[in-house]
C-alpha positions in Angstrom: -7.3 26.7 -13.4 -5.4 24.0 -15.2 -2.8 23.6 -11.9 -6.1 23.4 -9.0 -7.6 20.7 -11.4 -4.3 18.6 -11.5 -3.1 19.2 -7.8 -7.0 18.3 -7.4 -7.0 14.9 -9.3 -3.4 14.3 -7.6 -5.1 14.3 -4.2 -8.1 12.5 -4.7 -5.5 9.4 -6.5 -3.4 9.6 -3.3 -6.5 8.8 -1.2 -8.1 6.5 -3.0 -4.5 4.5 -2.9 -4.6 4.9 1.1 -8.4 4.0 1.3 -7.6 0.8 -0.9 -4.4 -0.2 0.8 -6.5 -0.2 4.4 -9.2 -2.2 2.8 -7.1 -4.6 1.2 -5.6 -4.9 5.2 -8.9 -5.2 6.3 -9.7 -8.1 3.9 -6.0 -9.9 4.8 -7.2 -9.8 8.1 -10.3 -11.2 8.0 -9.0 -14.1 5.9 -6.1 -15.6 7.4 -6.6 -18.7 5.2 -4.6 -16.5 2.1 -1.9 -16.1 4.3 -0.6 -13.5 6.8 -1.6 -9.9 6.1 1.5 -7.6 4.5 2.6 -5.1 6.7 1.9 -1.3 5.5 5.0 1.0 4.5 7.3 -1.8 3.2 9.7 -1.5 -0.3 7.4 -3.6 -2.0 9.8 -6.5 -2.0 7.5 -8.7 -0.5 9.3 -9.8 2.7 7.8 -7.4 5.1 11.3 -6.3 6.3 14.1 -3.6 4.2 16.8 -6.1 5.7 15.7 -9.1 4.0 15.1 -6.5 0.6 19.1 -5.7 1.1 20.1 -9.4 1.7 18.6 -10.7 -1.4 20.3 -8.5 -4.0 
């Protein structure tokens, strides 16, 4: 019981992060004024782009 309540909570966390990422999109979108929206799927370095991630280090 304990593993179909964890794999449970697992997937409900997992798409409540993809539900949030699209709304934060959404928002980016409609207000341009805070700067062009991030594009989805990146490493999080904040340069919308794995080459400019590897050139930095």
């Amino acid at each position: 019981m304990n593993y179909l309540v964890t794999i449970g909570l697992l997937l409900v966390l997992l798409v409540g992060w993809v539900i949030v990422e699209q709304l934060a999109f959404i928002f980016a979108h409609r207000h341009p004024e805070f700067g062009p929206p991030r594009k989805l799927g990146c490493g999080g370095c904040g340069n919308n782009c794995e080459g400019q991630c590897k050139n930095e280090h």
